[in-house]
OpenMM code with the backbone's topology and positions (N, CA, C; nanometers):
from openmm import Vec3, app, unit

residues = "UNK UNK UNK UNK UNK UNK UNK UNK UNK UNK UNK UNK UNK UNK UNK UNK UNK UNK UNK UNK UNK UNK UNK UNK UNK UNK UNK UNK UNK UNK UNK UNK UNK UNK UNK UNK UNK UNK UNK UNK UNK UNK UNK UNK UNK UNK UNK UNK UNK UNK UNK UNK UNK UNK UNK UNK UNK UNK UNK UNK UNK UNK UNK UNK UNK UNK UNK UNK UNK UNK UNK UNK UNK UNK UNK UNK UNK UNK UNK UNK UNK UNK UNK UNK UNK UNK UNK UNK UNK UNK UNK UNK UNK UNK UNK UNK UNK UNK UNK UNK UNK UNK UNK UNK UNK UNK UNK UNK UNK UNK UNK UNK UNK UNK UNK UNK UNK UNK UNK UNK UNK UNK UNK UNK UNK UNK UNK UNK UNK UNK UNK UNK UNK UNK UNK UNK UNK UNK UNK UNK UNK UNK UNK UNK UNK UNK".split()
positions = [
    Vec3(-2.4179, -9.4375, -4.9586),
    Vec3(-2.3342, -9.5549, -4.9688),
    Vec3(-2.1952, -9.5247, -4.9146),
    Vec3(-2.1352, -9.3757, -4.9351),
    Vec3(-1.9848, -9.3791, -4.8951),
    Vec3(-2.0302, -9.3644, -4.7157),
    Vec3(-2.0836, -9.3187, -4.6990),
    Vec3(-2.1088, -9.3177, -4.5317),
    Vec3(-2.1278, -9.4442, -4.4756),
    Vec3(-2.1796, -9.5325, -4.5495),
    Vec3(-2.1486, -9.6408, -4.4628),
    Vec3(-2.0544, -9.7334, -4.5134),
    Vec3(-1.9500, -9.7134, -4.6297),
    Vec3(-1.8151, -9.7751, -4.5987),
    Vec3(-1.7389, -9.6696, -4.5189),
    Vec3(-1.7202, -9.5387, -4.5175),
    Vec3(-1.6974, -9.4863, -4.4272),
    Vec3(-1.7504, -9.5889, -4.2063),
    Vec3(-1.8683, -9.5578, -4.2304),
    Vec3(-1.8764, -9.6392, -4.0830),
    Vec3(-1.8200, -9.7603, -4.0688),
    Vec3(-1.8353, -9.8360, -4.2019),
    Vec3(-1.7858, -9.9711, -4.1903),
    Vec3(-1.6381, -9.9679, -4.1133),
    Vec3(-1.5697, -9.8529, -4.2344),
    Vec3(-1.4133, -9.8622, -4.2068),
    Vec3(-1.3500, -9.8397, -4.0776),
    Vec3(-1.3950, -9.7318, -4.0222),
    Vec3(-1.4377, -9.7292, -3.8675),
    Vec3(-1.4302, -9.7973, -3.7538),
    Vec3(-1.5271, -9.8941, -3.7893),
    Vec3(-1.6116, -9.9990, -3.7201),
    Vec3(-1.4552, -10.1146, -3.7164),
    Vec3(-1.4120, -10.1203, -3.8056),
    Vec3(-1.3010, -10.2055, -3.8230),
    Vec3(-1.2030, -10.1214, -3.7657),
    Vec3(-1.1635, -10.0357, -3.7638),
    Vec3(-1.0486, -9.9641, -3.6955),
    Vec3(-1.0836, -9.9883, -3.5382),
    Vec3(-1.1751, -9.9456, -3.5075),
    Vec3(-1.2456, -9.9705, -3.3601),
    Vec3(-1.2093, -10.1223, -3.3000),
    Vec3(-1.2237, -10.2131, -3.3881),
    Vec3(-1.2342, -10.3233, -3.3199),
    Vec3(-1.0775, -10.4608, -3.3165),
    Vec3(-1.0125, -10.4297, -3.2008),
    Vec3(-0.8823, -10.4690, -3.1282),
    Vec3(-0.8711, -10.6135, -3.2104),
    Vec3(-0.9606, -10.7129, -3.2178),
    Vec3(-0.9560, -10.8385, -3.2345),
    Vec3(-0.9036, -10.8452, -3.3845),
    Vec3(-0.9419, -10.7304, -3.4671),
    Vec3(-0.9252, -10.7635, -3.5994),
    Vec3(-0.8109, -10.7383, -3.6612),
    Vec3(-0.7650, -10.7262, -3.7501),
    Vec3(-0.6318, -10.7035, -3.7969),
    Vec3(-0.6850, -10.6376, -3.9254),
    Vec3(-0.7136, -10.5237, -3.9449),
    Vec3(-0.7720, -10.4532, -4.0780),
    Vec3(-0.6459, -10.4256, -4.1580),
    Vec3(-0.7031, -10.3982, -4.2957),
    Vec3(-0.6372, -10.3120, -4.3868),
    Vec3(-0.5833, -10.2112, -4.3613),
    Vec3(-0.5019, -10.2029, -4.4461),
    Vec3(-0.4668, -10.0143, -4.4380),
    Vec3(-0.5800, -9.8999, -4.4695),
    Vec3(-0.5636, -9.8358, -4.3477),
    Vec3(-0.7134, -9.7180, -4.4012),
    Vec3(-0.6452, -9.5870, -4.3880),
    Vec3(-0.6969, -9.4535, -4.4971),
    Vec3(-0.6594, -9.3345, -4.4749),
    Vec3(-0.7524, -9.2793, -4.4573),
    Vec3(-0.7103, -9.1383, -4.3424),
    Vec3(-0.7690, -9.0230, -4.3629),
    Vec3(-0.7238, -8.9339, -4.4516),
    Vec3(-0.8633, -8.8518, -4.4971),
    Vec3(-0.8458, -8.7111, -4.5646),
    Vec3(-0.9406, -8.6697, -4.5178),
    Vec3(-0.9186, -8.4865, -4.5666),
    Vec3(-1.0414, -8.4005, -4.5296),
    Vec3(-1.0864, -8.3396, -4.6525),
    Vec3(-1.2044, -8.3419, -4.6472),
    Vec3(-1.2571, -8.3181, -4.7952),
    Vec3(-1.2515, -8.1177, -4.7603),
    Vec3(-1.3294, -8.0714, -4.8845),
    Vec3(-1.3297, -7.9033, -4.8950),
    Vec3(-1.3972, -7.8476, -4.8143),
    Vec3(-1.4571, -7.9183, -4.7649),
    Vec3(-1.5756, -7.8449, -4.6361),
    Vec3(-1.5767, -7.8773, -4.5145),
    Vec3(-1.4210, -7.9640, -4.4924),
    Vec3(-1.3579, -7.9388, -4.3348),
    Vec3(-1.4326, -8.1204, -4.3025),
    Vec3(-1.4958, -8.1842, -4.3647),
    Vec3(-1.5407, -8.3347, -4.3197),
    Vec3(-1.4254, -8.4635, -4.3472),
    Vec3(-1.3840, -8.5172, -4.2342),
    Vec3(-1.2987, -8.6208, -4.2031),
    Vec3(-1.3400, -8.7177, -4.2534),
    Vec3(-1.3049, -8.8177, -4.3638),
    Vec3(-1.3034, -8.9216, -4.4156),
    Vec3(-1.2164, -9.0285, -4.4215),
    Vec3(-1.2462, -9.1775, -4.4209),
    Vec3(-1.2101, -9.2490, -4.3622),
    Vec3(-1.2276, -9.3428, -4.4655),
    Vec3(-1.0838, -9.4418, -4.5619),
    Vec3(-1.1603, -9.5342, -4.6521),
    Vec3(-1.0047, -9.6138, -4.6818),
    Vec3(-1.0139, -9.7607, -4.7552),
    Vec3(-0.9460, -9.8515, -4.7750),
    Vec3(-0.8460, -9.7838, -4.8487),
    Vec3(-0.8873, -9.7043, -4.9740),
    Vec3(-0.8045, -9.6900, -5.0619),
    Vec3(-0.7906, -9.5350, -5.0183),
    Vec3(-0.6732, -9.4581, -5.0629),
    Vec3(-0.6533, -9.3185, -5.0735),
    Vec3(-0.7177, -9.2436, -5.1740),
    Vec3(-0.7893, -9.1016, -5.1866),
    Vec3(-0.8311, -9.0258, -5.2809),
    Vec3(-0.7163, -9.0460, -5.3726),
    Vec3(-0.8041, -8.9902, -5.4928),
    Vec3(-0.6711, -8.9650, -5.6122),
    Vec3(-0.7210, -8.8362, -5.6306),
    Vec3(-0.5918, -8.7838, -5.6334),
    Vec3(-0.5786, -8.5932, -5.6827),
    Vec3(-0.6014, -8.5461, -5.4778),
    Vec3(-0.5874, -8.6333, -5.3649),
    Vec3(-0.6028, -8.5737, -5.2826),
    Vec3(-0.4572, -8.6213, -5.1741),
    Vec3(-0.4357, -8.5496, -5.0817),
    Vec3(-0.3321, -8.5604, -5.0241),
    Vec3(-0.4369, -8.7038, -4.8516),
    Vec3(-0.3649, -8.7746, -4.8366),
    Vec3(-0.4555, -8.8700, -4.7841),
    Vec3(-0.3393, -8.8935, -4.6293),
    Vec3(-0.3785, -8.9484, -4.5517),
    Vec3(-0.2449, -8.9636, -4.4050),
    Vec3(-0.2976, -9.1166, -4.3743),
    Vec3(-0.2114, -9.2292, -4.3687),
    Vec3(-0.2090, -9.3446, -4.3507),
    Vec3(-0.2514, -9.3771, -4.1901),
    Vec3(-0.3370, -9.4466, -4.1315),
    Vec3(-0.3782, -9.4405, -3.9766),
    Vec3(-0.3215, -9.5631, -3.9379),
    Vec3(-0.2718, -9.6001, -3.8632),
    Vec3(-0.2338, -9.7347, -3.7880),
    Vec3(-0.3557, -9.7773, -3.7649),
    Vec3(-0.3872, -9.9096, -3.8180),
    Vec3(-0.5089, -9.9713, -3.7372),
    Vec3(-0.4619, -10.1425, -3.6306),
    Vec3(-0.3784, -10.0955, -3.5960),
    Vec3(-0.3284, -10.2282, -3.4688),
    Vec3(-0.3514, -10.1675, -3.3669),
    Vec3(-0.3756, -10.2686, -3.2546),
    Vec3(-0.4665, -10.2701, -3.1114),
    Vec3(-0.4162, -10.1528, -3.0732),
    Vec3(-0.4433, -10.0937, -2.9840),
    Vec3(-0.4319, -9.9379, -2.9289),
    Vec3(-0.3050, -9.9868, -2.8106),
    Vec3(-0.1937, -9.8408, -2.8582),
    Vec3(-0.1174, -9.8628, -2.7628),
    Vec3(-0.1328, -9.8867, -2.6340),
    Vec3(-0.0517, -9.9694, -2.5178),
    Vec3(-0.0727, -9.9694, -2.3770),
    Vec3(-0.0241, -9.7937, -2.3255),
    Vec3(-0.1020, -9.7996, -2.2003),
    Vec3(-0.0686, -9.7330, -2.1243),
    Vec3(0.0415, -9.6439, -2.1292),
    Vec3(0.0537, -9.5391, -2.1197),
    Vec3(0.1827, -9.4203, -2.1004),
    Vec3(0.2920, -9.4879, -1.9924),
    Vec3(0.3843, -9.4726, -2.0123),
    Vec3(0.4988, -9.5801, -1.8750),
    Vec3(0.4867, -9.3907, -1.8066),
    Vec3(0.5001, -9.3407, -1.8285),
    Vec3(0.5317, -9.2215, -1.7239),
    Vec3(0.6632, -9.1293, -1.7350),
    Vec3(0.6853, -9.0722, -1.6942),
    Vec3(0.7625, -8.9480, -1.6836),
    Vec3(0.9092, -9.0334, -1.6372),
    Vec3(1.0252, -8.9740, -1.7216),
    Vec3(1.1803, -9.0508, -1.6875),
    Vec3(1.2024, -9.0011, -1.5071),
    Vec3(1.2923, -9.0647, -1.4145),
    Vec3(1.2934, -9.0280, -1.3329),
    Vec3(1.3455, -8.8990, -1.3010),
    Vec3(1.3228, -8.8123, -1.1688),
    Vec3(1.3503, -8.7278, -1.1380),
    Vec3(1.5141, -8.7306, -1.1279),
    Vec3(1.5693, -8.8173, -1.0958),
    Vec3(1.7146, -8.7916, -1.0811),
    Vec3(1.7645, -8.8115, -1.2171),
    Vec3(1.7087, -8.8060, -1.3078),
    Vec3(1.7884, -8.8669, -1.4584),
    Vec3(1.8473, -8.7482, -1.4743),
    Vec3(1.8968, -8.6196, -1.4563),
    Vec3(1.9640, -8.5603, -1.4662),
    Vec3(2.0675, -8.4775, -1.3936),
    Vec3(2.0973, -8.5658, -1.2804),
    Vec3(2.1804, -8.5445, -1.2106),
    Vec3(2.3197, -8.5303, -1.2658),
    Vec3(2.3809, -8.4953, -1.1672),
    Vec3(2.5599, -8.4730, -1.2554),
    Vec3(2.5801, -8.5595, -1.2154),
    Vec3(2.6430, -8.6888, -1.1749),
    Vec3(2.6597, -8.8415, -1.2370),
    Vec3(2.6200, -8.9154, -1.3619),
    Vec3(2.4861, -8.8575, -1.4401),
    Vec3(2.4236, -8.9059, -1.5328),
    Vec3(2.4728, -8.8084, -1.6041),
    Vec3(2.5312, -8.6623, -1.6067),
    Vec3(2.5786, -8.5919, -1.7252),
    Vec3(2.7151, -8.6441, -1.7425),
    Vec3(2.7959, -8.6727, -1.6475),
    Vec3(2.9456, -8.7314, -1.6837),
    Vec3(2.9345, -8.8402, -1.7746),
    Vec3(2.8055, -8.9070, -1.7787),
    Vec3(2.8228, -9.0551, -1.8596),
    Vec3(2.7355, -9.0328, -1.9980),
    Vec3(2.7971, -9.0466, -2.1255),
    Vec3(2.7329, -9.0042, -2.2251),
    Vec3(2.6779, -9.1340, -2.2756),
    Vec3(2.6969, -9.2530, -2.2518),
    Vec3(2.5866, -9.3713, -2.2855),
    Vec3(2.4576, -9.3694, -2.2217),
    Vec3(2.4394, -9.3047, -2.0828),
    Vec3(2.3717, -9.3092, -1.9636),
    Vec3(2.2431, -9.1884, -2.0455),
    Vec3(2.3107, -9.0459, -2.0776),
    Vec3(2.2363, -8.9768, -2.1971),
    Vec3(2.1818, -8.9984, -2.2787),
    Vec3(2.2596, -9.0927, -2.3486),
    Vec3(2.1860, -9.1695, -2.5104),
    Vec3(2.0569, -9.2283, -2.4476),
    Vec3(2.0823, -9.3182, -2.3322),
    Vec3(1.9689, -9.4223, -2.2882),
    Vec3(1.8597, -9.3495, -2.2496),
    Vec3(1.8958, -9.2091, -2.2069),
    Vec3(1.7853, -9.1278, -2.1260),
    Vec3(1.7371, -9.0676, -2.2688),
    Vec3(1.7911, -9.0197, -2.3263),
    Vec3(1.7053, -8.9597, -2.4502),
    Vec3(1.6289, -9.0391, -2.5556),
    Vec3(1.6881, -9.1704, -2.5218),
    Vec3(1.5742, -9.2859, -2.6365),
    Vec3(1.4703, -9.3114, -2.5658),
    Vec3(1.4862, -9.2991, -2.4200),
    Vec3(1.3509, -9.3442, -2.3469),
    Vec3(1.3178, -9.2035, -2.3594),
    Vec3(1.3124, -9.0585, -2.3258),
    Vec3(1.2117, -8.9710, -2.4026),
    Vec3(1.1769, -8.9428, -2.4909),
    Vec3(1.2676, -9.0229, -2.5832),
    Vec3(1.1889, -9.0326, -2.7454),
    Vec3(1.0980, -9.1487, -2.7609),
    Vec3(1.0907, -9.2508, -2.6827),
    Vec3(1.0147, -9.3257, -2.6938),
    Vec3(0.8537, -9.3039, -2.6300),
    Vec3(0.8589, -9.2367, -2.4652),
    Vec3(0.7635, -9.1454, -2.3933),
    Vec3(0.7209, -9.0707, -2.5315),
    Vec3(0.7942, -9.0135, -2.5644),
    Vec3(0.6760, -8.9105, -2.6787),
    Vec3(0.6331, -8.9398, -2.7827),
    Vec3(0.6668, -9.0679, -2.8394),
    Vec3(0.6241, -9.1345, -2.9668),
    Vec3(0.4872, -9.2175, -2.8740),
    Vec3(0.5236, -9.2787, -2.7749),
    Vec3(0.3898, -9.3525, -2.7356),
    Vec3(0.2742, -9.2840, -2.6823),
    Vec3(0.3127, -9.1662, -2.6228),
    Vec3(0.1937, -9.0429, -2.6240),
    Vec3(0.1475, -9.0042, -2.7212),
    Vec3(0.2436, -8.9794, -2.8418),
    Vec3(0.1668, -8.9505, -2.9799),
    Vec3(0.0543, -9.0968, -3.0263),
    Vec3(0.0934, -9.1993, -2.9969),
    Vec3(-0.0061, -9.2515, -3.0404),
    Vec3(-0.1189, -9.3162, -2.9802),
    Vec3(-0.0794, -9.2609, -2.8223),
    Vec3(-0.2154, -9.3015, -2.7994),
    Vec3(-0.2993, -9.1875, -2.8118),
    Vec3(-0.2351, -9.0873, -2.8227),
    Vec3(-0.3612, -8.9256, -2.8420),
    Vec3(-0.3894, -8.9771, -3.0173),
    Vec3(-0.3572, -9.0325, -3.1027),
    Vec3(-0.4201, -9.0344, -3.2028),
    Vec3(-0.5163, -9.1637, -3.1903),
    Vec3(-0.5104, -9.2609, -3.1095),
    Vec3(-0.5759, -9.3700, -3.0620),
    Vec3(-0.6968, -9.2756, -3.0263),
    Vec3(-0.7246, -9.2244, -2.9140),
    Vec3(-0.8204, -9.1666, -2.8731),
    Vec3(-0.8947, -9.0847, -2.9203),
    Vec3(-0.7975, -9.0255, -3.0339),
    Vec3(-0.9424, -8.9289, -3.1725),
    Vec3(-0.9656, -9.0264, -3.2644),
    Vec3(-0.9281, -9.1185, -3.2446),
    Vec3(-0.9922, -9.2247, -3.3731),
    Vec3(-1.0925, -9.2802, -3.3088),
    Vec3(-1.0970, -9.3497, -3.1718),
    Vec3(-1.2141, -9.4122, -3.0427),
    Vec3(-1.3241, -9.2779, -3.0452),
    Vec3(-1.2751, -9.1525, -3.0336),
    Vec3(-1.3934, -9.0835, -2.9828),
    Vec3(-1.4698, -9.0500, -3.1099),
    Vec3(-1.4118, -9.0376, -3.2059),
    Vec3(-1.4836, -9.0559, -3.3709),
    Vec3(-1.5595, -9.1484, -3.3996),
    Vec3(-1.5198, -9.3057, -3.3633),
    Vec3(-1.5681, -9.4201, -3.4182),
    Vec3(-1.6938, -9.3843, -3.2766),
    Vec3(-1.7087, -9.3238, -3.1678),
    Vec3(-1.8104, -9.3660, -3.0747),
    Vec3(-1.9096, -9.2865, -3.1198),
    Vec3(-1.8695, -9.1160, -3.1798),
    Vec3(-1.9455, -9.0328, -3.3018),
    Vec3(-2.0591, -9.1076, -3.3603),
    Vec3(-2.0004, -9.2201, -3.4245),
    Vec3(-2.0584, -9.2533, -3.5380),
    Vec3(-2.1436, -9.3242, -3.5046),
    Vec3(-2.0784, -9.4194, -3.3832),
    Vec3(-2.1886, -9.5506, -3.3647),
    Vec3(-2.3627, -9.4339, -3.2970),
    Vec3(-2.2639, -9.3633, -3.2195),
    Vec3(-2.3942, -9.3190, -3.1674),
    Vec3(-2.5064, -9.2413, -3.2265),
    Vec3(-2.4313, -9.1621, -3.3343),
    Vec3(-2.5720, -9.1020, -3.4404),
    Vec3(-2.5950, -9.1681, -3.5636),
    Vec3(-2.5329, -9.2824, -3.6038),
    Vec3(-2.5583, -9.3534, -3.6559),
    Vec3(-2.6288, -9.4790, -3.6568),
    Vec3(-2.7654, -9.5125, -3.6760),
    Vec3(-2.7922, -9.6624, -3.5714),
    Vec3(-2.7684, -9.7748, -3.6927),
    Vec3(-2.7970, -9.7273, -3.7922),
    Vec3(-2.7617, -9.8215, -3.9371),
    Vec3(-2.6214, -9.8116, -3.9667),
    Vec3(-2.5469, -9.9313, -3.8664),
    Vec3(-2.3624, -9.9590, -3.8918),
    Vec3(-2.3635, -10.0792, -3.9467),
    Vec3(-2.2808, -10.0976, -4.0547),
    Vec3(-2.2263, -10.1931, -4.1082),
    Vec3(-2.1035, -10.2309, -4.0918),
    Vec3(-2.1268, -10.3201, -4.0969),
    Vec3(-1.9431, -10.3630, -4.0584),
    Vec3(-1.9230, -10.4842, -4.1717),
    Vec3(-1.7783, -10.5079, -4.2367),
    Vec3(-1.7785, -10.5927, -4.3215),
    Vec3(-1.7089, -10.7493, -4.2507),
    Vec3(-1.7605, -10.8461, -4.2269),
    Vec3(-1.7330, -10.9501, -4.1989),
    Vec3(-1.6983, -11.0498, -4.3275),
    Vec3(-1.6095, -11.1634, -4.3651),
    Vec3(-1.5423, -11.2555, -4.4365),
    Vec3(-1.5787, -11.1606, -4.5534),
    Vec3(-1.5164, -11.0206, -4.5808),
    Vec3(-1.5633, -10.9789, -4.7399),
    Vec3(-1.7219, -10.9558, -4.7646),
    Vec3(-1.7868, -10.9430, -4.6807),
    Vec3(-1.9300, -10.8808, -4.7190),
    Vec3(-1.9996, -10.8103, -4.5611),
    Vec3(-2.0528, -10.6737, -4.6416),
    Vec3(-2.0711, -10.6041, -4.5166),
    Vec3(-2.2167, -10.6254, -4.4702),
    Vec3(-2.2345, -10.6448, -4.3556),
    Vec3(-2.3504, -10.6931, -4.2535),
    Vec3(-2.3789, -10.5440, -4.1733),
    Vec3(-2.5340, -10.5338, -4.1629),
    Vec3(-2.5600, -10.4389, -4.0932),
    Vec3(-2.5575, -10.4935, -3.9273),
    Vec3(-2.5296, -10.4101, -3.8402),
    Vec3(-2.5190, -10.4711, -3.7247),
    Vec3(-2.6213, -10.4729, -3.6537),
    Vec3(-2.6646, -10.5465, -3.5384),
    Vec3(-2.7887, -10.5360, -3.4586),
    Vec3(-2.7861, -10.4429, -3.4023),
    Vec3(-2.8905, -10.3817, -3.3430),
    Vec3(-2.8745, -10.2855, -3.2177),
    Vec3(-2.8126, -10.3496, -3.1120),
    Vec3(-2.8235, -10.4275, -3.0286),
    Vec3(-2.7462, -10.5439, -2.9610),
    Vec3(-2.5751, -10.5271, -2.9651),
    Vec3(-2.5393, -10.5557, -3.0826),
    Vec3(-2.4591, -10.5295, -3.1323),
    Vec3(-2.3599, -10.3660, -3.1696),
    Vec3(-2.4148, -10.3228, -3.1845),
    Vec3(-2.3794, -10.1681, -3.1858),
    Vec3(-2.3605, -10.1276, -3.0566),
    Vec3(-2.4861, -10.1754, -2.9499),
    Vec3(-2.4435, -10.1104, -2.8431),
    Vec3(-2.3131, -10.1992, -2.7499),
    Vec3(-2.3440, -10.3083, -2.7872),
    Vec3(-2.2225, -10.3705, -2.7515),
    Vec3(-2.0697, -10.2732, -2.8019),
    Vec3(-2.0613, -10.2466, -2.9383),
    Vec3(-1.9494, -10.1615, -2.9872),
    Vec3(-1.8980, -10.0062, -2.8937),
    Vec3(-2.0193, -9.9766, -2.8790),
    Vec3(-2.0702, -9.8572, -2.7491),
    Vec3(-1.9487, -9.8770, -2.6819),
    Vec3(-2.0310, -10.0138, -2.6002),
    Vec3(-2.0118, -10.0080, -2.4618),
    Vec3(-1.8223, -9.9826, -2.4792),
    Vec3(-1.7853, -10.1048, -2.5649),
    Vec3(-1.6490, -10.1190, -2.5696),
    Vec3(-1.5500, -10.0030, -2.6530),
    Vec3(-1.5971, -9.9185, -2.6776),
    Vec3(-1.5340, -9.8140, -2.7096),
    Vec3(-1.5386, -9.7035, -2.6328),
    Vec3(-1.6539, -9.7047, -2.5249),
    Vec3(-1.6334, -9.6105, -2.4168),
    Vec3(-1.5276, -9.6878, -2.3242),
    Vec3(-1.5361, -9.8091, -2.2712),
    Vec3(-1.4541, -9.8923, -2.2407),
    Vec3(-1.2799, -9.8292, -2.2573),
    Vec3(-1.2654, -9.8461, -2.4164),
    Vec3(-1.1376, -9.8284, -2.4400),
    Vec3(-1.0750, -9.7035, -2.4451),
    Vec3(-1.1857, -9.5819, -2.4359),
    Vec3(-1.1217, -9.4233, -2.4477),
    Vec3(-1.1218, -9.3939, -2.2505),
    Vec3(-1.1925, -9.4743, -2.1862),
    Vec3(-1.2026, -9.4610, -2.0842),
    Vec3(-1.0522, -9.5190, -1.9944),
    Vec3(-0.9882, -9.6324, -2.0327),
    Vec3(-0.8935, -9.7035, -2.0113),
    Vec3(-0.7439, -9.5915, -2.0498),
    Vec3(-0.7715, -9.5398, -2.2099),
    Vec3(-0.6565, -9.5161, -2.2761),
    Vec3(-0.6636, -9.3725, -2.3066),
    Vec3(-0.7766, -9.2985, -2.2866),
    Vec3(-0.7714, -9.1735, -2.2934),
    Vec3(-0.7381, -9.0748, -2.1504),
    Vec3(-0.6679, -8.9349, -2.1368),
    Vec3(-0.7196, -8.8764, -2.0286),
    Vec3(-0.8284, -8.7401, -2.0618),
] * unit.nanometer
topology = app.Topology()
chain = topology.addChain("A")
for resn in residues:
    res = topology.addResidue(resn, chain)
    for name in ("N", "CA", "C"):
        topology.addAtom(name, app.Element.getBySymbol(name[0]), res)
């Protein structure tokens, strides 16, 4: 039963259209990644973003951003260092985007009995359906992963 609110929860993280709950990970004593609505109690748990997967990386600041014209100007600095703090916050989340996609594709694929919970009650999915989830999660690690 926890394996497939585990897949369920998943299944909902996976899917862009929805707007899920808050879900955490933990790792239990024997190194297995778990995935659920509520946090363990007595366990240390890490909160996952489940909104649509960041866009695209914008890319590397320009090559001249550190020219000596741009060191004389210390607003010109500030601006250059929020945009590489921003570059590395949006890389951080799309590399955690992409271990959550290549997990949820884990599951669908050795799993053929997925449930997913629709209006508050969980539905097993078709095969049809699953592979549809497939397709679109290779789709999205393919788009957003390198």
């Amino acid at each position: 039963m926890r394996l497939r609110c585990l897949v369920a929860s998943l299944m909902l993280v996976s899917m862009g259209s929805l707007q899920a709950a808050q879900v955490y990970k933990w790792i239990d004593a024997n190194g297995i990644p778990h995935f659920d609505a509520k946090p363990p109690t007595g366990q240390v748990a890490t909160p996952i973003d489940t909104h649509a997967p960041p866009p695209a990386s914008p890319g590397k600041a320009p090559a001249n951003a550190d020219d000596d014209d741009v060191d004389n100007d210390p607003e010109q600095k500030d601006a250059n260092a929020k945009v590489r703090e921003q570059v590395a916050e949006q890389e951080e989340k799309t590399k955690e985007f992409c271990e959550q996609a290549r997990t949820n594709l884990a599951q669908l694929n050795n799993n053929p009995r997925v449930r997913q919970e629709v209006d508050g009650e969980l539905r097993r999915l078709t095969e049809e359906e699953r592979q549809a989830k497939i397709s679109e999660t290779r789709k999205a690690i393919a788009d957003q992963c390198h």
